[in-house]
N, C-alpha and C positions, 0 to 999 in steps of 0.2 A: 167723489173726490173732494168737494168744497165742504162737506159736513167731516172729513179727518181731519180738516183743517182748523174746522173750528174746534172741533173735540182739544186740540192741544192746545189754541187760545185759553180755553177755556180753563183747562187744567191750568198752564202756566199762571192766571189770573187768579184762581181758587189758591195756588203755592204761593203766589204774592203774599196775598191776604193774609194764609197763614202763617207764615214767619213775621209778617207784621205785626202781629197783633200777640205770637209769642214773644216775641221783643219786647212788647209793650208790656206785659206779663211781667217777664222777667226784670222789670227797668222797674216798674214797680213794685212788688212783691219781694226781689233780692237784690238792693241795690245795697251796696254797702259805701255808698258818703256816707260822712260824718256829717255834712247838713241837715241832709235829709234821706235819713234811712228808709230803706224800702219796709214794708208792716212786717213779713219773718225776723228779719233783722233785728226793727227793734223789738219784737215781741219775745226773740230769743233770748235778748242783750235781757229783758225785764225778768225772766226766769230767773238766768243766772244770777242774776241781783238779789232774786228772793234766797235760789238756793246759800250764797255766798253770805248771807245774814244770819243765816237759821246758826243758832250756837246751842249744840245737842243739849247742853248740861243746866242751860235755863229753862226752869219753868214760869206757863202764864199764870 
């Protein structure tokens, strides 16, 4: 009986862990301030900058 018990300590502790640490993920990776964007974000915002540049009809 005292080892079920722990079994779902245990789990319970491992589910902690995990949503913590996907929040943390999340908070950094897709954060969208405007201070301080998460790396997708800005590395998305940088794309579109190159795409929104490119003017078909010049050449290098």
């Amino acid at each position: 009986m005292n080892k079920r018990g722990q079994i779902v300590v245990e789990y319970v502790l491992l589910l902690t862990i995990a949503v913590g640490l996907s929040a943390l993920l999340i908070k950094q990776l897709a954060s969208r301030n405007a201070d301080e964007p998460g790396i997708l974000v800005s590395k998305w915002h940088n794309i579109l900058r190159v795409v929104a540049e490119d003017v078909p009809d010049k050449r290098k």
